[in-house]
Structures are given as structure tokens and as C-alpha cells.
C-alpha positions in Angstrom: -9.7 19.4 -100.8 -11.0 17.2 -103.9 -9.3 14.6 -105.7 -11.5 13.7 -109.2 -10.5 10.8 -110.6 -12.6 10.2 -113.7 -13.4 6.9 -115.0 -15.5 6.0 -118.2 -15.6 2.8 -118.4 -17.1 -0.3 -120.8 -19.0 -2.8 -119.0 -20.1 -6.5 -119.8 -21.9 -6.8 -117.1 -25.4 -8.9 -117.7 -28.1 -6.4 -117.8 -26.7 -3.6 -119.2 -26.1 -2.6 -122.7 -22.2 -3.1 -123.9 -20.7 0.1 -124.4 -22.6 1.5 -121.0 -20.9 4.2 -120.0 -20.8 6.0 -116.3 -18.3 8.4 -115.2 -17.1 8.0 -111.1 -15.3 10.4 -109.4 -13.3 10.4 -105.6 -14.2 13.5 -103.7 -13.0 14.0 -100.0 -16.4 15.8 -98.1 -15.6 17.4 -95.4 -17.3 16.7 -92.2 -18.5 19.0 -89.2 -15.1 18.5 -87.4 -13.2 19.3 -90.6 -12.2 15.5 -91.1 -12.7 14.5 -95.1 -13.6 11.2 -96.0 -13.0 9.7 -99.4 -15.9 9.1 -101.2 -16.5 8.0 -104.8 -19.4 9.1 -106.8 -21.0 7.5 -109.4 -22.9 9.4 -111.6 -24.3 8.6 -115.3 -22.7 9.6 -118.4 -25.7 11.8 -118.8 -25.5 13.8 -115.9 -26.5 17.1 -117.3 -30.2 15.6 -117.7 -30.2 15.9 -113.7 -30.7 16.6 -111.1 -30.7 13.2 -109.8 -31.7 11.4 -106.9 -29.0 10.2 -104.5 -28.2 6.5 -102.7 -25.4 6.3 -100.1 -23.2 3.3 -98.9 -21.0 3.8 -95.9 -18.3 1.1 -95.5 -14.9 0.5 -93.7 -14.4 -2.4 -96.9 -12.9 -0.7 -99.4 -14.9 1.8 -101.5 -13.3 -0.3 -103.8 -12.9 -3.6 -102.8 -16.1 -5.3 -103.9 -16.4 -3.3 -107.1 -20.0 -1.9 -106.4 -21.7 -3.8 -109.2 -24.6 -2.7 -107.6 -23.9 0.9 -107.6 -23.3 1.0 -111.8 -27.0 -1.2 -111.6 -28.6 2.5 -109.4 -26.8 4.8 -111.8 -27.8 3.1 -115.4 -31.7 3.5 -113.5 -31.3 7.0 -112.8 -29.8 7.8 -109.8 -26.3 9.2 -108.5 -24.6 7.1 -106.0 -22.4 7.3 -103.1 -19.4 4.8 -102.0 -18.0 5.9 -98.7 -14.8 4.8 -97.1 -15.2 5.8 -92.8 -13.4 7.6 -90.6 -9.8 6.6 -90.9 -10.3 3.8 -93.2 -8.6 3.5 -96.9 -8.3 7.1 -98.3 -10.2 8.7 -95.8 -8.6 11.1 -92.8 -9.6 10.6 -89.0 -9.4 7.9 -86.5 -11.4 4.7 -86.6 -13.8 3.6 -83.7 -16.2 0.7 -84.7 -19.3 2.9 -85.5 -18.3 5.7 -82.5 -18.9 8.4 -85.3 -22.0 7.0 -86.5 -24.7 8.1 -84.7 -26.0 11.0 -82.4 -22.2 11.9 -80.7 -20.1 14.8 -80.9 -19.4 13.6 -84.6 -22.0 12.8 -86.6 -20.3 11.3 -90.4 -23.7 9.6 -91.6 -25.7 12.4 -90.9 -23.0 15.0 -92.6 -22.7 13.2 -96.2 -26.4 12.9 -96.4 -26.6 16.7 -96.2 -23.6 17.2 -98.3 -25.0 15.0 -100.7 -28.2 16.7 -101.0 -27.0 20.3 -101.6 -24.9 19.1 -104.6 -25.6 20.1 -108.1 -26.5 16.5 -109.8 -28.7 16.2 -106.5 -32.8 16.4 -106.5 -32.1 16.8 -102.9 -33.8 13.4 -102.2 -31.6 11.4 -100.4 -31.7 7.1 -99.5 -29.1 4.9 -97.1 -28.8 1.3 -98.4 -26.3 -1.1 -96.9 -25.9 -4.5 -95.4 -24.2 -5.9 -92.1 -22.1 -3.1 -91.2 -23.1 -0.9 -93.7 -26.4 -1.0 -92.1 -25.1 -0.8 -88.7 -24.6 2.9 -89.6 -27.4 3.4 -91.1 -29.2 2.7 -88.1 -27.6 4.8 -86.3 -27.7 8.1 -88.5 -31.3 7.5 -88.6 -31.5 8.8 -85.0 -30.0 12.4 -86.4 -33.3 13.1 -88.6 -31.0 14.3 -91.6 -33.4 16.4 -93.3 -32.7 15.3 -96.6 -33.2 11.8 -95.6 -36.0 10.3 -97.2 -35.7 6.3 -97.3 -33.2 3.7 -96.0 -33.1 0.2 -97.3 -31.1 -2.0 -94.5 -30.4 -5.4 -94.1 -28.5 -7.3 -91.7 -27.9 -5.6 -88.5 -28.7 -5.6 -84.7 -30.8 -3.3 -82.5 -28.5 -3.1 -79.8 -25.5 -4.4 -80.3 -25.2 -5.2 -76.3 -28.3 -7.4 -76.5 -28.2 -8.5 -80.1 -24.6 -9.0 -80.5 -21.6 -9.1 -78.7 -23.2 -10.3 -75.1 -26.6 -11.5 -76.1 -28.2 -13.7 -73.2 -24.7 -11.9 -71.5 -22.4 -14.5 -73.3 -20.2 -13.6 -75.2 -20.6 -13.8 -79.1 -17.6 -14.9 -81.2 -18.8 -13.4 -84.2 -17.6 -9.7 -83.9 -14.1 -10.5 -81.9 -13.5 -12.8 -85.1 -14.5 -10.4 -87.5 -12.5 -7.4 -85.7 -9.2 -9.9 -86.1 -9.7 -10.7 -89.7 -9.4 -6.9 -90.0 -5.8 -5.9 -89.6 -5.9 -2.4 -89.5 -8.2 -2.5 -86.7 -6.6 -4.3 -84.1 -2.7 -2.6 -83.3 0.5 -4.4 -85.3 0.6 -8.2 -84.2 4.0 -8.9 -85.2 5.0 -12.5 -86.8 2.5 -14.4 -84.5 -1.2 -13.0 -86.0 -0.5 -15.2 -89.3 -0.2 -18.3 -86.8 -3.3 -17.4 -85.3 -5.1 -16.5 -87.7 -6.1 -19.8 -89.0 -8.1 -20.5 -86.2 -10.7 -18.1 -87.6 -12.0 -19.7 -90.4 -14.0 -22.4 -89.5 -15.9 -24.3 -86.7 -13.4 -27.6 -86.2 -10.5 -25.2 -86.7 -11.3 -23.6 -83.6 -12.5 -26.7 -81.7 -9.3 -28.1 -82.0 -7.6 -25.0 -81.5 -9.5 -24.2 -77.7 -9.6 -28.0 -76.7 -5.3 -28.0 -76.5 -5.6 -24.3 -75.0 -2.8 -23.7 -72.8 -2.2 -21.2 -70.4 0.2 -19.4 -72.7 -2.1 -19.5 -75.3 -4.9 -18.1 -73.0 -3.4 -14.5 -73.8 -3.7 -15.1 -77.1 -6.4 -12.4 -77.7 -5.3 -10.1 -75.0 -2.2 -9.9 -76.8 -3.6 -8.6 -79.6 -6.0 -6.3 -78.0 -6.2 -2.8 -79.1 -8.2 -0.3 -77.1 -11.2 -0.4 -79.5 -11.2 -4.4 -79.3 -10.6 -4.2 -75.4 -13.5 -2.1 -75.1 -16.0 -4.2 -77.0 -15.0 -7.4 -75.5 -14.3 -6.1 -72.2 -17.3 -5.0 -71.1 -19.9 -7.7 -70.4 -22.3 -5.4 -68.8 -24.9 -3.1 -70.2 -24.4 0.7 -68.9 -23.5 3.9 -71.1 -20.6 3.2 -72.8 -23.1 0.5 -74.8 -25.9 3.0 -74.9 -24.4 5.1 -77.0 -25.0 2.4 -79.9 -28.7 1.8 -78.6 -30.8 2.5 -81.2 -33.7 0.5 -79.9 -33.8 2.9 -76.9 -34.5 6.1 -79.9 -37.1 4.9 -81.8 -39.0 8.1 -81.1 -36.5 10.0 -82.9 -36.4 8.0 -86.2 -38.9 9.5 -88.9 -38.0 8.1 -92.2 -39.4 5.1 -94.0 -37.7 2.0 -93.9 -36.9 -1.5 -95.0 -36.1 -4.1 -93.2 -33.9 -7.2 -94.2 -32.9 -10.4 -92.6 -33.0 -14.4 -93.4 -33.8 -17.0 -91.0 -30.2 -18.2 -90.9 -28.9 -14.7 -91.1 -28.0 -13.6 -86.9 -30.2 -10.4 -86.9 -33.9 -11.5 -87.9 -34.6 -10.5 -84.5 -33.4 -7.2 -84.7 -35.9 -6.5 -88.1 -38.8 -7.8 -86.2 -37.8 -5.3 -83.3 -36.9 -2.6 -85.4 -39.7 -2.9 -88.0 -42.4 -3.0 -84.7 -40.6 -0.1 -82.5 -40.4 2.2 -85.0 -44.1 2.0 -86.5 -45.2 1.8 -82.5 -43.1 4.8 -81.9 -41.3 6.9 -84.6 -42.5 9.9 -86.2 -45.0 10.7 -88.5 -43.2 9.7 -92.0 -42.0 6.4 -89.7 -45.0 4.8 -88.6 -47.2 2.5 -90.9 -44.4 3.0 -93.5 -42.1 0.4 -92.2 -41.6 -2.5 -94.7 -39.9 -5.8 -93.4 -38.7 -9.1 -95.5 -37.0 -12.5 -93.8 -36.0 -14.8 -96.4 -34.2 -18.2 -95.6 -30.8 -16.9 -96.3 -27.2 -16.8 -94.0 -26.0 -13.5 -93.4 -23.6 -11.7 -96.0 -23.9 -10.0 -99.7 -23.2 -13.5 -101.2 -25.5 -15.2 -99.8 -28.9 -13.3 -100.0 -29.6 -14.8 -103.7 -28.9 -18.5 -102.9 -31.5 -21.4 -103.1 -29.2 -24.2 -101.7 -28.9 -22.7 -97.6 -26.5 -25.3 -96.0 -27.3 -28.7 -96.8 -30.8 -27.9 -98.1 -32.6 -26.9 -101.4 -35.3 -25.0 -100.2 -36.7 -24.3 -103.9 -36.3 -21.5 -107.0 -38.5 -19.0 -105.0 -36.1 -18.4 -101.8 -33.8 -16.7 -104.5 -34.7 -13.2 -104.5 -33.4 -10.4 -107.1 -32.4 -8.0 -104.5 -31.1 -5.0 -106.4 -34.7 -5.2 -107.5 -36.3 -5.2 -104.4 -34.5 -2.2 -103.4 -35.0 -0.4 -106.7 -38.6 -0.6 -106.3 -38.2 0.8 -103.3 -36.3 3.5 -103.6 -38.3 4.3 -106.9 -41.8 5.3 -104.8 -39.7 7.1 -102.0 -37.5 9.2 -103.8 -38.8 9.5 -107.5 -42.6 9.7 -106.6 -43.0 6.3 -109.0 -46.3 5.0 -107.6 -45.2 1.1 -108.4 -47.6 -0.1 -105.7 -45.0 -1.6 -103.3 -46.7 0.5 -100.1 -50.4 -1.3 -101.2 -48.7 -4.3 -100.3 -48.8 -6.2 -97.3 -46.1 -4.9 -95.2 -44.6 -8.0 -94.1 -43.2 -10.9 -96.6 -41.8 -14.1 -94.9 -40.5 -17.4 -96.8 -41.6 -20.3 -94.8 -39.4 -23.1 -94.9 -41.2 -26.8 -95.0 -43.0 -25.1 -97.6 -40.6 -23.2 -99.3 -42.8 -20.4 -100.0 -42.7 -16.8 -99.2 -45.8 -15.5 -97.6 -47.5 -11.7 -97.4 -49.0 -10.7 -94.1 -49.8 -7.8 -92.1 -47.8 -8.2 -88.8 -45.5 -10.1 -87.1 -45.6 -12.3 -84.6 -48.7 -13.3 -86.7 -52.1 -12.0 -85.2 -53.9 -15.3 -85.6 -51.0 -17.4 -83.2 -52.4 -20.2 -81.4 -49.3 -20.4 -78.4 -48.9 -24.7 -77.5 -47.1 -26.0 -74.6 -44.8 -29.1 -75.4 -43.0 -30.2 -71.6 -40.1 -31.7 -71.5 -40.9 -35.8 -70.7 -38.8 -38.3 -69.0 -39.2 -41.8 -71.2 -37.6 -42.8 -74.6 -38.4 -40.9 -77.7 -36.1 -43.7 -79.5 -35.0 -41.2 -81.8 -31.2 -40.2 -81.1 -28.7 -41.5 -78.8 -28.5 -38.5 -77.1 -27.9 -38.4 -73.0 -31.0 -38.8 -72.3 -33.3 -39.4 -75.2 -36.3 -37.8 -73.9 -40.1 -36.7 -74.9 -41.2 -33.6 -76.0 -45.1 -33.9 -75.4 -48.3 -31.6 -75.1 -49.0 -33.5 -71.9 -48.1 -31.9 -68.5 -45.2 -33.7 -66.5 -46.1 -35.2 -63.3 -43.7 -36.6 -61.0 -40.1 -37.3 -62.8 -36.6 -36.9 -62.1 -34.5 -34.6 -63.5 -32.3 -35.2 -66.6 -28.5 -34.6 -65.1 -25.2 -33.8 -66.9 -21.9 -32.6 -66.7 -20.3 -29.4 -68.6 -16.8 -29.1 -69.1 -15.9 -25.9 -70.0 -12.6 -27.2 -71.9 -14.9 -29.6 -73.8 -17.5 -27.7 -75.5 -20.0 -29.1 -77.2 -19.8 -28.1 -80.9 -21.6 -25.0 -82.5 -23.3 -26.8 -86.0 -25.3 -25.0 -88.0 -27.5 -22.1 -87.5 -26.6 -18.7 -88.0 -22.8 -19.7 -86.9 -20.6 -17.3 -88.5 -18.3 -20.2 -89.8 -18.5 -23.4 -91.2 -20.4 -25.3 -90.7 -23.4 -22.8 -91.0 -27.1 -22.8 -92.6 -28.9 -26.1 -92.6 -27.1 -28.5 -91.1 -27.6 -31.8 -89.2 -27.6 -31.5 -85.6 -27.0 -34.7 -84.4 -23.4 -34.8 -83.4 -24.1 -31.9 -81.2 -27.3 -33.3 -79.6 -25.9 -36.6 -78.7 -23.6 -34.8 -76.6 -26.7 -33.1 -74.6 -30.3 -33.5 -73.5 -32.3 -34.0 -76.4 -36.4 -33.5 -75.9 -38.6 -35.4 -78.9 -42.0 -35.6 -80.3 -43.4 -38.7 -81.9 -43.8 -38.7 -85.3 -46.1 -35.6 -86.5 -49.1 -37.2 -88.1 -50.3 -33.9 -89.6 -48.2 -30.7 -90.7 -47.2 -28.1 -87.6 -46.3 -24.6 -88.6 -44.3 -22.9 -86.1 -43.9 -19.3 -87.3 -42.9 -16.5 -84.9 -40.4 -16.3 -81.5 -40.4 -19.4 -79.4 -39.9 -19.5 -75.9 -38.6 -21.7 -73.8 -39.7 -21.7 -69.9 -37.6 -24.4 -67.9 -36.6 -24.8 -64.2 -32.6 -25.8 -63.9 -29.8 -26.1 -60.7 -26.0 -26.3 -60.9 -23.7 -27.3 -58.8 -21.8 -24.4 -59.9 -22.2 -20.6 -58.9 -22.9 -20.2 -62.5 -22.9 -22.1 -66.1 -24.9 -21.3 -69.4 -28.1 -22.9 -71.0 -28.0 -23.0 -74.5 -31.3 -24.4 -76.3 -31.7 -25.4 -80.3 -34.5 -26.1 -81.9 -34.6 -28.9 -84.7 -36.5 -30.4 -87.4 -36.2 -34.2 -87.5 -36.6 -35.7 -91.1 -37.7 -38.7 -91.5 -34.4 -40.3 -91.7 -33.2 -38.9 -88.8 -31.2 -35.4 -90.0 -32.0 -33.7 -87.7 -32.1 -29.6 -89.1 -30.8 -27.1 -87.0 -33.0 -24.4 -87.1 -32.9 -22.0 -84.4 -30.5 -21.5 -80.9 -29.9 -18.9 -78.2 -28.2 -18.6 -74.9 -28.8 -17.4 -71.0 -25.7 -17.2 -68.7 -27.3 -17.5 -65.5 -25.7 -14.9 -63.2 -27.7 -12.6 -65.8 -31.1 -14.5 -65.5 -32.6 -11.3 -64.1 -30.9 -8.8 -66.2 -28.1 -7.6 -68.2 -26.9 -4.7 -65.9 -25.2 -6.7 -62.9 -24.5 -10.1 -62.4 -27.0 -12.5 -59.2 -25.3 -15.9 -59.1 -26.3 -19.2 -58.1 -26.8 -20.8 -54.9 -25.1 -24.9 -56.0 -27.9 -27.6 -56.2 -30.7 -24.9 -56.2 -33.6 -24.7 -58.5 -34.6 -21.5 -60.6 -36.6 -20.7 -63.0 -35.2 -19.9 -66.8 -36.5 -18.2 -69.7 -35.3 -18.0 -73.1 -36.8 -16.2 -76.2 -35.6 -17.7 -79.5 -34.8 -15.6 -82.6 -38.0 -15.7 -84.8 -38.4 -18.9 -86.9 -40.9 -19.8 -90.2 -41.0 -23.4 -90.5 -43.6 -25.9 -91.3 -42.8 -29.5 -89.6 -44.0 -31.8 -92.0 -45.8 -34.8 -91.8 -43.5 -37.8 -90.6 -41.3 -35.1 -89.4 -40.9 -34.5 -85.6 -40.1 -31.8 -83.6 -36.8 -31.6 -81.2 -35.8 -28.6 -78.5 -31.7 -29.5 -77.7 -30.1 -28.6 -74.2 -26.7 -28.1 -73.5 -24.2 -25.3 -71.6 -22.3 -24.8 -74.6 -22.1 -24.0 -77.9 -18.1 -23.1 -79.6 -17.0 -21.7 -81.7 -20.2 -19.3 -81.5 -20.0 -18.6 -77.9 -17.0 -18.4 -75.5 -17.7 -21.0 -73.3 -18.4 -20.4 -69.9 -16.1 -21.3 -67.0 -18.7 -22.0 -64.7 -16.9 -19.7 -62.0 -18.6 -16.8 -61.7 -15.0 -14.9 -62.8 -14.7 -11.9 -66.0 -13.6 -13.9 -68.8 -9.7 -13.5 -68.5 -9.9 -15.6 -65.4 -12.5 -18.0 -65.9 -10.0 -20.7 -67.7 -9.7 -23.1 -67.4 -13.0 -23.4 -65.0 -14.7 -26.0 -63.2 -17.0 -29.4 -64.4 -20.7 -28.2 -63.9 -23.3 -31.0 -62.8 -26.3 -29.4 -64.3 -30.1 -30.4 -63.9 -33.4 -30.0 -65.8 -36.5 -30.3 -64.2 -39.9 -32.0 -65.3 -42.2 -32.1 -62.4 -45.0 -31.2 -61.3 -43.3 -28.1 -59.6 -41.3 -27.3 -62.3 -43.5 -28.1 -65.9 -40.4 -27.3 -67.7 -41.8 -26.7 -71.5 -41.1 -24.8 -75.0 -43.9 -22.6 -75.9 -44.3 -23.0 -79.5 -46.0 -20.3 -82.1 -48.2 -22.6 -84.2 -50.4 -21.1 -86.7 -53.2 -23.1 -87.8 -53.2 -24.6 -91.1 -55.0 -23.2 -93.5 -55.7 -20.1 -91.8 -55.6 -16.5 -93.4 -54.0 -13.4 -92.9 -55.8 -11.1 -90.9 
């Protein structure tokens, strides 16, 4: 079945002539298990001078919703493009399961349209995937079909893994997808007169704070009650085993053989997952895959409205970190699937802005090849620059014999998520400081000289608990002269998953282990009078559930015990950040 719905249209939309015309219609394409899904194509008004390449958007938005300015910009350039509602979203037929049709399972939608797509009339039979957040979560997945027509994917914005990279990354929960699956009604079964209530929690960071700190025990069903079996299955299954590997696309690079280009920000949540992608699949993807991946991080937060802005929280980081992104893509998807030789695969095939300097940056690789690795401890002794719980030193000098810095977590007082890639207010830029006086704080002096720090930190410390288990959650900050202290970067370890994310191994009380954390990649140049600050705490809310230090499934664990945590700086136990500096005024390999 079809349904055309023809539309020519006048635009006044800046860069294009008034009086454009383009025609778009709905057509329902069927897919291998006789499902159609409602998807409008826009072609342009000339269409008889096809055929015409083809881009494709997926999305469970509204094929509608956001108006596509972006398609009308691909079809007045000369190509036909695709809008797709999913699988029993909008006007299309079928059931919806968060990305369950996606990839390489019994159904298979991304893979179908593509093919659909490319045996159509106005079609040169080249095909491209663009999308962003979700709409490249299923990109990333299709890729691992090899659609034969599949010639180039543009994707920004999305994990690896969404085990590891999302919803239980360091094997704490993530707030960020059970928020976004309860903004989205239809997803989650009929709440009744109660959701609107709730629902204001969701918007931003203090909301929620206040919201958990008078949590009651009635309340504590809160999001149980509204659990459908899609949202009990994401939330509800903290370890890693099949049921997440069947969204694994880091564990099939070997299948993907298409070029690609990868897009994140350094405030987005998934630069990681570029860097990982962009690597894997020029390590191990096919022929067409490897040496023609392309990979961007840019300074920006995650979402379509954010990826041109300049101003990224509280900072300016300068006209450059505005990119025009339609462009970008354009240039891309003119060498790949009209044969335009515009030079963008002579380029180096890594671009990163570097904030401190506000400049973007070509290289050849990342982490950078010419990474000098520095160990700053963590110091007993005064840095004098917060009033924090324990003010300490963060120094390239080994510890020798100290005590450990002690504190207590209580799960039903979190410390406050501020800044970072936090999926609410407030997010980006943002100064620290409330946060870090409410944890251990580890400072430099005052950086006489510049200190680029560009690639994945890691922090190796040595910690005890007086619980069975807690969490460590560790930010990294820039300190500005007059104190703001930036948020930069933060990441998570619950401790029962210290040596894996397949079963729990919980603590003894009041012994010492060893901890590691890798920190999402970072580009930022420290500058002179600046210093440099690594943040410790066992919490972090709204952006992760807190933990309630009682070694129980999440349902049970309210509202926990008080933790006594410790961090050692010893000789024994040199707990220390290891920093990726790149020297100053060194080139690109």
C-alpha cells in the first residue's frame, strides 16, 4: 500500500532561492516481514533530470516534527531524501522496541529501506545514512547488515555499546535514557493522572535533587509504576550478557565495510564512542572501511540545537567552534556518492577543537602519536584553593607516607551532577565548585607555563569502604584564575564491578583495592595561571542513580546505608591521574 501526499511548497528559508520548489511524498515500504513504515520522500521539483543519489534518516520523532530543514537543503543540492518514521511509531505499522529492529535480528528495517531505496526510479542506486543521537543509533547498527547499496553514513552522537557506553557505564546506572524513555509517552504503557505530576522532575538538575532528597518509600515505586516491558528491560538489567549483545556493535567491527563519519563534541556523552568506533573499524572492518574512516569532536553538548553554538555553558569558546554542519556533511556525501573529488579524503582524517585555545586542529590519529603520559599523585597538604573536604595537592611528585583522605556518602544526599555532558541543566561549561566542596578535591599550584591535556585520562587510585560496595566518581576541572572552576570531564566505577561488567565481586569493609577509571577523551589546553583539579566523590545526581552502598539490585537498595570511604596516598598505594600531555609546540606526525 502507498499513500502520496504531494506537496510543492514556497520556501523563505535563508539559502535558497524564494519560489524553491520541491515536491515530498509519504510512501509506506514494505519491509521483509511485510510491516510498512511511513516514509516521506523528498525529491526536487526537477526529478525527471534523475536519477538521483539517495540520503536516509530513520527516526521514532516525527517524520514531521522537526520540519527537516535539512532534508529541503540535500534536495535543492541534488539528491533525493528519505524521512523515516520506525516500527510502530507515527504512521508507521508494527510494534516498537528501542532499536530491537535495527540491526542484524530476525528483522532487519535499516537494512530493508536502504535496498528499497536503491531500486527506485529517481535512485542512482547510491545510497548514504545520516542521523544524529538516535538517528545514529540505527545507523550503527544497520551498518553490521552490509546493505549493498550502502555507500556512506554520516553519524553523530551515539554509543558503541549501549551497555558500556550508556545505560550502565562503569555498571551505574545512567539517568539519561530512563529520562528520555519517560518524556516519550507512547513508549512507556498509559500512566494515568499521575505521569503529569512526575513529569516535572525531568527537566532539570535541582528539580530532581529536590525531588530524590524528600523520596519516600511510596514514591520509591515511582518508576516501577510506570514501567513497560521495553523500559523494564533496559533498566532492569545491570549486567552485560546477550540480551545487551544484541546492540553490540563494537563486538562487529569486522562486518562493517562502508565509509564513515564520525561526530561528537567534548560536552556531547559519546566522544568516546567516535574515538572507538572511528579506531575499530579502520583496525578491523572491511576493505571499503578501513583508512576511510573520518572522525570530528567539536566543543559542543549533545543534540541537533546545539552542534552550531559558540557560547557552550557558561563559556564563549570563540567564532570557530561554530561549524556549518549541513556543509560538512554535504561535502561528504558529495565524494562518496557523486564521485565529486572536493579533496575531503586528502585531509587529515582526524579534526579536534581544542578548548584553552579555541581552535580546531587536523591530525592523523587519536589518542595523538606524539603523547608524553605524566603522573600527578594525589598529595596530602593545602592547595589553598577551595574549601573543599580536604583541600589537597595534585603534584608530579610521588607520595610518601600520608594518611588517607576519609568521607562519608550518603546515598539520600547525593552530591550534585554540574556540568559536563549532564543531560539537564545545568550542562556544558559550568563551575564546579559547589559540587567539589562537598568531596575530595586534588589541586595543582598555579601552572606557570600552558599544559595541553588532549586524549583519555586515567585515573589509578587505591580506595576501602566500610561498605560491601559504594561508587567513585572522579571530574576533572580547569581552575581559572579566579577560582571557576570548569567542569570538563567525569566518569564512574561501582565497585562490585571493578573487575568486570558480567557479575558483580564485592568488598571486604575497611579493605584496600586498587581502582581504575578511563575518562571520556578531553582537548583542553590549561593556561597559564590556570591550574589543574581531579574531583572525588561517590556520587553524582541527577546523572547517575546513586548508589545504596548495599550491594542490593536497585529496587532494594533505598534507602541504603552512610559509606565511610577512603583514598589512599602512600607509598603503597601512589594513588595518581595519568594525564595525556602533548608538548607544546609539537607537530602532527
Amino acid at each position: 500500500m502507498q499513500r502520496w501526499i504531494f506537496c510543492l511548497c514556497l520556501l523563505a528559508v535563508p539559502g535558497w532561492a524564494f519560489g524553491q520548489t520541491w515536491e515530498c511524498r509519504e510512501v509506506m515500504v514494505p519491509m521483509r516481514d511485510g510491516v510498512e513504515l511511513a516514509t516521506d520522500v523528498y525529491v526536487p521539483e526537477n526529478q525527471f533530470e534523475g536519477p538521483y543519489p539517495v540520503l536516509i534518516e530513520r527516526t521514532p520523532y516525527n517524520k514531521r516534527g522537526c520540519e527537516h530543514l535539512h532534508a529541503r537543503y540535500f534536495v535543492k543540492r541534488g539528491y533525493v531524501v528519505l524521512i523515516q518514521d520506525e516500527r510502530g511509531r507515527y504512521n508507521s505499522e508494527g510494534t516498537y522496541y528501542w532499536l530491537r529492529d535495527e540491526g542484524w535480528g530476525e528483522r532487519q528495517d535499516g537494512h530493508d529501506t536502504i535496498e528499497w531505496a536503491a531500486k527506485q526510479s529517481w535512485s542512482s542506486g547510491k545510497v548514504g545514512t545520516m542521523g544524529l543521537s538516535f538517528t545514529c543509533a540505527n545507523q550503527y547498527l544497520t551498518m553490521v547488515t552490509k546493505p549493498p547499496h550502502l555507500e556512506a553514513m554520516f553519524c553523530a552522537q551515539f554509543a558503541t555499546n549501549i551497555f558500556k557506553d550508556l545505560y550502565w557505564a562503569g555498571g551505574a546506572l545512567h539517568m539519561i535514557m530512563p529520562t528520555w524513555l519517560l518524556t516519550q509517552n507512547e513508549m512507556v504503557q498509559p500512566l494515568g493522572q499521575n505521569f503529569p505530576a512526575h513529569r516535572g522532575y525531568l527537566g532539570d538538575g535541582e528539580t530532581w535533587m529536590r525531588w530524590y532528597g524528600r523520596k519516600s518509600e511510596s514514591e520509591r515505586t515511582f518508576a516501577q509504576s510506570m514501567m513497560s516491558p521495553m523500559l523494564d528491560d533496559l533498566i532492569g538489567k545491570p549486567y552485560y550478557d546477550d540480551f545487551w549483545r544484541q546492540f553490540a556493535v563494537d563486538e562487529n567491527w569486522d562486518k562493517v565495510d562502508v565509509p564513515i563519519y564520525h561526530y561528537s563534541g567534548w560536552y556531547d556523552r559519546y566522544p568516546h564512542a567516535a574515538v572507538k568506533h572511528f579506531n575499530g573499524i579502520n583496525k578491523l572492518g572491511g576493505e571499503k572501511a578501513r583508512g576511510h574512516q573520518k572522525l570530528i569532536l567539536t566543543p559542543h553538548l549533545h543534540g541537533a540545537s546545539e552542534i552550531t553554538a559558540r557560547v557552550i555553558g557558561d563559556i564563549d569558546f570563540g567564532p570557530e567552534a561554530s561549524i556549518d554542519y549541513n556543509a560538512l556533511r554535504l561535502r561528504w556525501f558529495d565524494y562518496h556518492l557523486k564521485g565529486i573529488d572536493n579533496g575531503i579524503m586528502d585531509e587529515p582524517p582526524v579534526r579536534i577543537f581544542v578548548m584553552g585555545d579555541n581552535v580546531y586542529r587536523d591530525e592523523n590519529e587519536f589518542p595523538l602519536a606524539r603523547t608524553d603520559y605524566q603522573d600527578f599523585y594525589f598529595r596530602a597538604g593545602k592547595s589553598g584553593s577551595i574549601d573543599s573536604l580536604n583541600d589537597g595537592v595534585l603534584s608530579r611528585e610521588a607520595p610518601t607516607e600520608e594518611p588517607p583522605d576519609i568521607y562519608e556518602y550518603d546515598p539520600r544526599n547525593p552530591v550534585p551532577s554540574i556540568g559536563g555532558d549532564l543531560f539537564v541543566q545545568p550542562n556544558g561549561a559550568r563551575d564546579h565548585r559547589p559540587a567539589g566542596k562537598r568531596s575530595l578535591t586534588y589541586t595543582t599550584s598555579v601552572l606557570t607555563s600552558p599544559v595541553e591535556v588532549t586524549g583519555l585520562p586515567k585515573l589509578v587510585f587505591y580506595a576501602s569502604s566500610s561498605a560491601v560496595d559504594t561508587d567513585w566518581v572522579v571530574t576533572i576541572t580547569d581552575v581559572h584564575p579566579d577560582g571557576y572552576s570548569q567542569t570538563l570531564r567525569q566518569n564512574i566505577l561501582r565497585a562490585r564491578y571493578r573487575e568486570g561488567d558480567e557479575a558483580p565481586v564485592f568488598m571486604k569493609p575497611g579493605e584496600i583495592y586498587p581502582f581504575e577509571i578511563e575518562m571520556y577523551p578531553i582537548s583542553n589546553v590549561f593556561l597559564e595561571g590556570h591550574r589543574i583539579r581531579i574531583v572525588v566523590s561517590s556520587s553524582s545526581f541527577p546523572k547517575w542513580y546513586p548508589n545504596g552502598n548495599t550491594g542490593k539490585e536497585m529496587d532494594e537498595d533505598f534507602p541504603g546505608v552512610v559509606a565511610k570511604n577512603s583514598i589512599y596516598h602512600d607509598r603503597e598505594h601512589p594513588s595518581k591521574v595519568v594525564l595525556p600531555v602533548i608538548p607544546r609546540g609539537a607537530t602532527t606526525n
